[in-house]
C-alpha positions in Angstrom: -9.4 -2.3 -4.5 -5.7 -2.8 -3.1 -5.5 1.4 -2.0 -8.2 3.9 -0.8 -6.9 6.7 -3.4 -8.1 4.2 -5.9 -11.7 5.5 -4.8 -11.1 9.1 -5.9 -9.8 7.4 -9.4 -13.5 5.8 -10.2 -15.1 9.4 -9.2 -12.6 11.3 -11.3 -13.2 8.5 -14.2 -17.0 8.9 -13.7 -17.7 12.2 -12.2 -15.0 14.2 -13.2 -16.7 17.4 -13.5 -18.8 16.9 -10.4 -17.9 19.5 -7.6 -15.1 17.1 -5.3 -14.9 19.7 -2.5 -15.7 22.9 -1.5 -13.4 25.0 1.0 -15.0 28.5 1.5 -15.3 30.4 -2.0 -13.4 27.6 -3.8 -15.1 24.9 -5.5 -12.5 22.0 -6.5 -14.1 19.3 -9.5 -12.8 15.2 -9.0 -10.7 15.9 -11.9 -8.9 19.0 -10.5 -8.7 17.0 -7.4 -6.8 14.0 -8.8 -4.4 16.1 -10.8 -3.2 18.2 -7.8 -3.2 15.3 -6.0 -1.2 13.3 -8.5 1.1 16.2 -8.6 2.2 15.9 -5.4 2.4 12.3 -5.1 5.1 12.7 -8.1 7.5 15.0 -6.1 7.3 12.1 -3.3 7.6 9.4 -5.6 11.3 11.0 -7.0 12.6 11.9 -3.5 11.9 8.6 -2.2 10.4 5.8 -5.0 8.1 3.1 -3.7 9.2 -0.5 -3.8 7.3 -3.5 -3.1 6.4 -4.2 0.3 7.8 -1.0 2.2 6.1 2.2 2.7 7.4 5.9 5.1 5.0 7.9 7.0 4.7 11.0 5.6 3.1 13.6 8.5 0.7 16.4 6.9 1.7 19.4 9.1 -0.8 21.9 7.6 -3.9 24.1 8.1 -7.8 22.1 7.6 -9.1 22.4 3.8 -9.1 21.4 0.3 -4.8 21.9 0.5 -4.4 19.2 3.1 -7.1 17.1 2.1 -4.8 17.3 -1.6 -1.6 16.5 -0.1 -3.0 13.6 1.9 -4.1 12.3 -1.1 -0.7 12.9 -2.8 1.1 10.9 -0.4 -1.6 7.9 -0.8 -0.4 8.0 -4.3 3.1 7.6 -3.7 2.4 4.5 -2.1 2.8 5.9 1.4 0.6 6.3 4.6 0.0 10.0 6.2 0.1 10.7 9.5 -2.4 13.9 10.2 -1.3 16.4 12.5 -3.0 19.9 13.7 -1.3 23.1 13.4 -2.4 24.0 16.9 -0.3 20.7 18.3 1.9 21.9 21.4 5.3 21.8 20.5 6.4 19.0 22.9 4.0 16.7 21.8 4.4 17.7 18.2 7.7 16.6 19.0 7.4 13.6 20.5 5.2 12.6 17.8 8.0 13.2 15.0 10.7 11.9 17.1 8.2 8.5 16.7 7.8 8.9 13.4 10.9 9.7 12.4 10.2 10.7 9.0 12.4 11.5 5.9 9.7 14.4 4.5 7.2 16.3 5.8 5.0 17.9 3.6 3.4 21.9 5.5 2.4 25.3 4.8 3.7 28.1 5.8 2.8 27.9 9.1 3.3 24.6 9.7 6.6 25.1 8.4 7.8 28.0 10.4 6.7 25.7 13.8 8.6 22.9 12.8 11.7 24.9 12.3 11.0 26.1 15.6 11.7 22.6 17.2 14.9 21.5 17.9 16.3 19.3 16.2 14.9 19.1 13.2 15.5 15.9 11.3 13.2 15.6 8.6 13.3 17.8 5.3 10.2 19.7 4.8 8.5 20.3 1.6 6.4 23.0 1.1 3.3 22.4 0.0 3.4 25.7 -2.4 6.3 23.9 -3.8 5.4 20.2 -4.9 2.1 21.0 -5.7 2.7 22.5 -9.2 5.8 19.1 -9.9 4.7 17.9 -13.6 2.7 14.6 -12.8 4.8 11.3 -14.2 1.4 9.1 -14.5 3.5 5.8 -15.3 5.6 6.6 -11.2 1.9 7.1 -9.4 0.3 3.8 -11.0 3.0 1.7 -10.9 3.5 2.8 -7.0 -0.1 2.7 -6.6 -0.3 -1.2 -8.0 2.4 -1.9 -5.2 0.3 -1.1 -2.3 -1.4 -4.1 -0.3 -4.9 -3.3 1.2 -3.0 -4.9 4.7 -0.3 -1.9 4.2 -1.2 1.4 6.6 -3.0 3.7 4.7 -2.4 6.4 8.1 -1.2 6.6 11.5 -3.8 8.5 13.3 -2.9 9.6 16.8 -5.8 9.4 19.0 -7.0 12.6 21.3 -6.6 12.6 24.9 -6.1 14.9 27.5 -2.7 13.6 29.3 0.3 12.0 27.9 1.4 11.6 24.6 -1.6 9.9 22.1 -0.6 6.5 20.7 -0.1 6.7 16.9 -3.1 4.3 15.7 -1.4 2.4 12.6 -5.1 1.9 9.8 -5.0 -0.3 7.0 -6.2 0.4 3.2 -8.8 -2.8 3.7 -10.0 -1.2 6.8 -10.7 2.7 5.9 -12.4 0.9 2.1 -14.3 -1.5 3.7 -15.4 1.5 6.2 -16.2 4.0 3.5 -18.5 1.0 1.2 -20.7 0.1 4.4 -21.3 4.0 4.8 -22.2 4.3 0.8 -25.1 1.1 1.2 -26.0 1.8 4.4 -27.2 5.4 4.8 -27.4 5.8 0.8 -25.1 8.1 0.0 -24.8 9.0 -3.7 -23.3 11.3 -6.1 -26.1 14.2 -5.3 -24.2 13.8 -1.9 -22.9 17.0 0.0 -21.4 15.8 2.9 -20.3 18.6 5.7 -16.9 17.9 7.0 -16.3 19.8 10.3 -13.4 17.1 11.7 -9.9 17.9 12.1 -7.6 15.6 10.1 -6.2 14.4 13.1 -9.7 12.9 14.3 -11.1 10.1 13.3 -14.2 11.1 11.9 -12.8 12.4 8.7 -12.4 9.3 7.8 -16.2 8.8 8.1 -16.5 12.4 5.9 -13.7 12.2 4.0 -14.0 8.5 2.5 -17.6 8.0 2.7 -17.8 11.0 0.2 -15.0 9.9 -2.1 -16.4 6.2 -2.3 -19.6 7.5 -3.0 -18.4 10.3 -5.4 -20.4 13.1 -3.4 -19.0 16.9 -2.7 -17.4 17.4 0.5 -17.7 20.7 2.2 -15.0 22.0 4.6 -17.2 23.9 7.7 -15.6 26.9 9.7 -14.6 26.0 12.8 -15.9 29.2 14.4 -19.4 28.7 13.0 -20.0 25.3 16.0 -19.8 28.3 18.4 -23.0 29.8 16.7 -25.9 27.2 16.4 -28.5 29.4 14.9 -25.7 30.5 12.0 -24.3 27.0 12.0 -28.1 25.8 10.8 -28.0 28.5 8.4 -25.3 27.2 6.8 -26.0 24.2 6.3 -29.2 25.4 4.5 -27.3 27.6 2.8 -24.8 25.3 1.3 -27.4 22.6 1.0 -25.8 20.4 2.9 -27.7 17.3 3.2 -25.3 14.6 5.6 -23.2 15.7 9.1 -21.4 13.8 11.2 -22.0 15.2 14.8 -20.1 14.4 18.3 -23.2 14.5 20.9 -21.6 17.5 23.2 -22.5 19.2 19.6 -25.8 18.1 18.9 -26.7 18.8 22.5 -25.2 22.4 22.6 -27.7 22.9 19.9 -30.7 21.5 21.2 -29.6 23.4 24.2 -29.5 27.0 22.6 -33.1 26.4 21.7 -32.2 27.5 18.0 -33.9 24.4 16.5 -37.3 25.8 17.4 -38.8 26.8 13.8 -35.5 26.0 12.7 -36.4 24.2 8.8 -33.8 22.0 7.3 -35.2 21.1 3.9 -32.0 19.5 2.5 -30.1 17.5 5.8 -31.2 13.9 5.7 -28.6 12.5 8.0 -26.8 13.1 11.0 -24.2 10.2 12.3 -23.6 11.1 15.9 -20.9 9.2 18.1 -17.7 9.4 20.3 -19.2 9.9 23.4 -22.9 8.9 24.9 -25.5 10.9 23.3 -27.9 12.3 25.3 -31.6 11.2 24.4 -33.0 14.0 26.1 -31.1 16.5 23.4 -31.8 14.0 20.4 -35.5 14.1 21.6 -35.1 17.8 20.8 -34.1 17.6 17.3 -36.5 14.9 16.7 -39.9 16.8 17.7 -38.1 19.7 15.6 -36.5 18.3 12.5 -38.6 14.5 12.7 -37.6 14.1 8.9 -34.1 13.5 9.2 -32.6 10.0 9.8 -30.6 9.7 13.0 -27.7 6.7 13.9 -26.1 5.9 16.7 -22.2 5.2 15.9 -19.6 3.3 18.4 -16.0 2.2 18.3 -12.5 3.6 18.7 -10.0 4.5 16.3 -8.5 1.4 16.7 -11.6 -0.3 14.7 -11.7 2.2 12.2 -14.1 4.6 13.6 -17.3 3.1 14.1 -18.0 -1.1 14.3 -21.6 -0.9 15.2 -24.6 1.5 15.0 -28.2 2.0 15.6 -30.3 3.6 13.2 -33.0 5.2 15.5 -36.9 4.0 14.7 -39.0 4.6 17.4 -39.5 7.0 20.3 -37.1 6.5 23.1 -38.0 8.1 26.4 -35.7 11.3 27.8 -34.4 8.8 30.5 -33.4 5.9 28.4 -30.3 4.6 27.2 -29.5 4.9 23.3 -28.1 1.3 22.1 -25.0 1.2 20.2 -26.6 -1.2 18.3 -25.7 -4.1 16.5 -22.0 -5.3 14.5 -21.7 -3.4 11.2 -21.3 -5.4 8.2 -17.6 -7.5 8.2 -17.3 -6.6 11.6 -18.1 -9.1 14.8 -18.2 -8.1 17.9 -17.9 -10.3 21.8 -19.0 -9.2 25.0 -16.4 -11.1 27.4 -16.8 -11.3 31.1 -13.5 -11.4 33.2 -12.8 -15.1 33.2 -13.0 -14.7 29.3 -16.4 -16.4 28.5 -19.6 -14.8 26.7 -21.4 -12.4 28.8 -25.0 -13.4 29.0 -28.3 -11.4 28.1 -28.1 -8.5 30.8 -24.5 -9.1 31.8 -21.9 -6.7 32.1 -18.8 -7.8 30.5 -15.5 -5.6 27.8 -16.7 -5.3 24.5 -14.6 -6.9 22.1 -13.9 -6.7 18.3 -13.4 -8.6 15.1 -13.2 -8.0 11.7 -11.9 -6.5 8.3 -11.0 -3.2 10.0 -9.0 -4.0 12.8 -6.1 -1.6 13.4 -2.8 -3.1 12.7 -1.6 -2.0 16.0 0.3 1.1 17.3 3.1 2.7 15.8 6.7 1.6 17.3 4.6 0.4 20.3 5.0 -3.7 20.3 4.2 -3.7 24.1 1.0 -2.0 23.6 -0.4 -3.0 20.8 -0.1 -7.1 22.1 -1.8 -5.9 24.7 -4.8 -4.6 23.2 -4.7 -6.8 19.7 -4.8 -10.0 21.0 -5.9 -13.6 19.5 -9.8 -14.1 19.7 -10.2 -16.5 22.4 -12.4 -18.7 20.7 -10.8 -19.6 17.7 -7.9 -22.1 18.5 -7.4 -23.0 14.5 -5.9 -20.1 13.0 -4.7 -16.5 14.0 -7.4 -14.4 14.6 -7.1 -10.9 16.2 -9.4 -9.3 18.7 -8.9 -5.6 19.5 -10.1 -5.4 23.5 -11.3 -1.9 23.7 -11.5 -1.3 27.9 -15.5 -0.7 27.4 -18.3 -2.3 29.5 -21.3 -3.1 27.5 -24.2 -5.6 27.7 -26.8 -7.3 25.0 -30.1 -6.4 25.8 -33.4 -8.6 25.5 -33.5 -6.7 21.9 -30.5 -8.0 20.8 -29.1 -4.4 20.7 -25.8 -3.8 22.6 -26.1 -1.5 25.4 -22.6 0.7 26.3 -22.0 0.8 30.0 -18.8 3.1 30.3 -15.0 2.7 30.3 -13.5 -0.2 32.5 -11.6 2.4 34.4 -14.5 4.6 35.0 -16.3 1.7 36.7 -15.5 2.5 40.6 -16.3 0.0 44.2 -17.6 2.3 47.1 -18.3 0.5 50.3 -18.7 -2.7 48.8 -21.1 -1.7 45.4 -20.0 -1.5 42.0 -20.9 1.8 40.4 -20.3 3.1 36.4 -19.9 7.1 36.5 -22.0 6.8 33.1 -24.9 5.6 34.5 -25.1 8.4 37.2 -24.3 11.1 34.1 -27.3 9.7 32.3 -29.6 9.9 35.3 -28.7 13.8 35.8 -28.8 14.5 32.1 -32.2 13.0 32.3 -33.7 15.9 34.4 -35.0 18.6 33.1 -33.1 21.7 32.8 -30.1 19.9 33.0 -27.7 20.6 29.9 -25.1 18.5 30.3 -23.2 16.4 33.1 -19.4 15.1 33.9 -19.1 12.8 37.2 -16.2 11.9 38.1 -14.9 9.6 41.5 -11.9 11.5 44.0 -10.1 8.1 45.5 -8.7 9.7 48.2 -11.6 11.4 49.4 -14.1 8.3 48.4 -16.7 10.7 47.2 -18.6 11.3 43.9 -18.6 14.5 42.2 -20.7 15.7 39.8 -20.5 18.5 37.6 -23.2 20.0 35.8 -24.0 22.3 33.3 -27.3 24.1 33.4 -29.1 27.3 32.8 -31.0 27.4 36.2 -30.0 27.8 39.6 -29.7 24.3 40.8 -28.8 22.6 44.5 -28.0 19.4 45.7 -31.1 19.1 48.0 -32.6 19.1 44.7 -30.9 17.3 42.2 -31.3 14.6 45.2 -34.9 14.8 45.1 -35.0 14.3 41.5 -33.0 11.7 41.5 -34.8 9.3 43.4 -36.3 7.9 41.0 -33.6 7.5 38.6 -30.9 6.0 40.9 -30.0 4.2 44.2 -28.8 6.1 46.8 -25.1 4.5 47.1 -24.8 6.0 44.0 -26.2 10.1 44.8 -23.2 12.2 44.2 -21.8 13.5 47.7 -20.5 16.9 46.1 -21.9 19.1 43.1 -20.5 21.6 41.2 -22.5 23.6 38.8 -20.4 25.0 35.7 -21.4 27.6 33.0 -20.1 25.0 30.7 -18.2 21.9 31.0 -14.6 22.2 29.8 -13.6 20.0 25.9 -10.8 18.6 25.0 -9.3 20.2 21.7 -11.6 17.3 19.6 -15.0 18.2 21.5 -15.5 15.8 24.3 -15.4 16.4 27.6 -12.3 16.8 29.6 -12.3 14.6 32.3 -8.7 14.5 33.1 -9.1 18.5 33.8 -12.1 17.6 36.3 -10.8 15.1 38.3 -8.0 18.2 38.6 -10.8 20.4 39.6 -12.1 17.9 42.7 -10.9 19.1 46.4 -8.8 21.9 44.5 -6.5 20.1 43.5 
């Protein structure tokens, strides 16, 4: 399979009446799904025709739901990769991510057109979507440019979510987002009876996991409202309703819920699987929705965009206390994965060292960023023979006794005070471990030398005792010198929590 959109052919071919997806009252069959989408990769394909060996980003500047999710498509069938970007972009950074793309087309709504007209200049012609979507298909222009595509080409360049500067654009290959979407098919089951909840933006790299997983495995995906994650009890009705019966949650989410107490009663006869990752998951939460919903299988996903979304997991069997630490698990399948210390050798059992990563679904790098990406995709140290990249991914991990890999915390959030070496993660999980604690953010002020930690909670809480409580869990070098309690910790627009604006709260600054 040389092009992901080849996926949504063999469910069209052998599902083609089966429900593809599902955006609020309007139900779209595989069939429907490819035609539209065919449609649009034909007005593409006679503006610009595909050739052997090239390819143009085409950005998708439109609102989340079945229209997107079909002009995505459209561009993967005229040979081209689609760069994802959210209506709610700020208009610098949505322009300093077309003045790196640079593209001929643009394919947007309404809206999405009206706010790039708004930006000055505007070099790139922009095609309605209302427009190319009802072009008369030429099937003989869509598989010939379809056979051209290599499975090394980009199939997207995904800009990754952050909370200062301007995101790098993430350049994924075909091979990558295929091989992803197969493991997720064997490994957690997924089959044509399949309805898979897809709450992600396009931008974020979890609709990959949604998105692909469902077309590989030719299951009905189901766009969620966004303002229903604000609701938990009427978000768990919903996904009875719809009979949903796989999520993909980010922890903050899975925690708010456990949180709210709305799981307690709470029946969810169809959901069989939640995939949780992106950020540490709490194992006090998951405990929650384990005691309450002990039926559904829970897994522990880790990796950056860079590695196609996830490169290990850890399918959770057995009863992990409240004040443990959730493994990352073990390498997915065509995926390895090195735990190097700073002199470049192989961490031993119980030794910090960066987490490293091989395999089929490496990134190809970062868009128009040559500098960057050789410092990040580099050649596997241990493999003098042949070229070999390694993606270095700035985390600290360890392999534990269990063969299980163990994540530490980011390089950068890994701070010396007074001659100790401290990770800010490990401090989070010890105050997340108490109870009434719903959620915590530390963070270090350099100038000050002091640890701050900020902490969500439903209780009236002071230092004198969160320090009494956490004797147990910690040393004192490490006690947090200042505490801040919040009504909730602030996100960043994909969910996690926004350190940047934090470390901006500390000493007023």
């Amino acid at each position: 399979m040389n092009s992901a959109v080849l996926m949504l052919e063999e469910s069209a071919k052998r599902y083609g009446e089966r429900i593809a997806l599902i955006d609020g009252d309007k139900a779209t069959s595989y069939l429907e799904l490819r035609g539209k989408a065919r449609k649009i990769g034909t007005a593409l394909l006679a503006l610009c025709p595909k050739t052997s060996g090239t390819f143009s980003p085409i950005p998708v500047f439109m609102k989340r739901g079945e229209d997107a999710a079909v002009a995505i498509l459209g561009v993967l069938y005229s040979g081209n990769p689609y760069v994802p970007i959210e209506l709610n972009t700020p208009p610098a950074m949505l322009e300093k991510i077309m003045n790196s793309i640079s593209p001929s087309f643009v394919i947007a709504d309404e809206e999405g057109k009206q706010k790039l007209e708004a930006l000055e200049p505007v070099n790139s012609r922009i095609l309605l979507f209302s427009s190319i979507v009802n072009t008369h298909p030429n099937d003989n222009a869509i598989d010939n440019a379809v056979n051209l595509v290599q499975d090394s080409e980009p199939i997207c360049v995904m800009h990754t979510s952050g909370s200062t500067g301007v995101p790098k654009g993430v350049v994924l290959a075909h091979r990558g987002v295929i091989d992803y979407a197969c493991w997720l098919k064997n490994t957690f089951c997924l089959d044509s009876e399949t309805i898979m909840g897809c709450q992600s933006p396009f931008s974020f790299d979890s609709v990959i996991l949604e998105m692909y997983s469902a077309l590989c495995a030719s299951a009905t995906l189901i766009f969620m409202p966004e303002v229903l994650f604000q609701y938990p009890k009427k978000l768990l009705e919903y996904i009875n309703e719809n009979g949903i019966t796989a999520m993909f949650f980010l922890p903050t989410v899975i925690s708010s819920i456990a949180n709210s107490g709305a799981l307690h009663g709470a029946e969810m006869p169809y959901l069989k699987l939640i995939l949780f990752g992106g950020e540490v998951m709490p194992t006090k939460q998951l405990n929650v929705w384990r005691r309450h919903l002990p039926g559904i299988q829970y897994a522990n996903l880790y990796g950056p965009t860079e590695i196609t979304v996830s490169c290990t997991y850890y399918i959770i069997d057995r009863d992990i206390d409240d004040s443990d630490t959730l493994p990352i698990g073990e390498a997915r399948e065509n995926m390895g994965v090195l735990i190097l210390t700073e002199e470049n050798q192989t961490a031993e059992i119980g030794e910090v060292g960066e987490l490293c990563v091989l395999g089929s679904s490496l990134a190809l790098g970062y868009w128009a960023d040559a500098e960057a990406t050789r410092a990040a995709f580099v050649q596997n140290p241990f493999n003098p023979h042949y070229c070999e990249t390694m993606y270095r991914t700035g985390d600290l991990a360890f392999w534990g006794e269990d063969g299980l890999i163990r994540f530490v915390g980011r390089k950068d959030s890994q701070i010396k005070l007074r001659g100790k070496r401290i990770e800010l993660e490990e401090i989070e999980a010890a105050i997340i471990s108490i109870s009434d604690i719903e959620a915590a953010c530390v963070v270090f002020d350099p100038d000050s030398e002091e640890i701050v930690a900020f902490v969500q909670t439903g209780v009236p809480l002071t230092v004198r005792k969160l320090r009494q409580q956490l004797l147990d869990k910690i040393p004192r070098h490490m006690f947090p010198s200042q505490l801040k309690v919040l009504d909730s910790l602030p996100l960043t627009p994909n969910g996690k929590v926004n350190r940047t604006l934090l470390r901006e709260m500390v000493g007023g600054r």
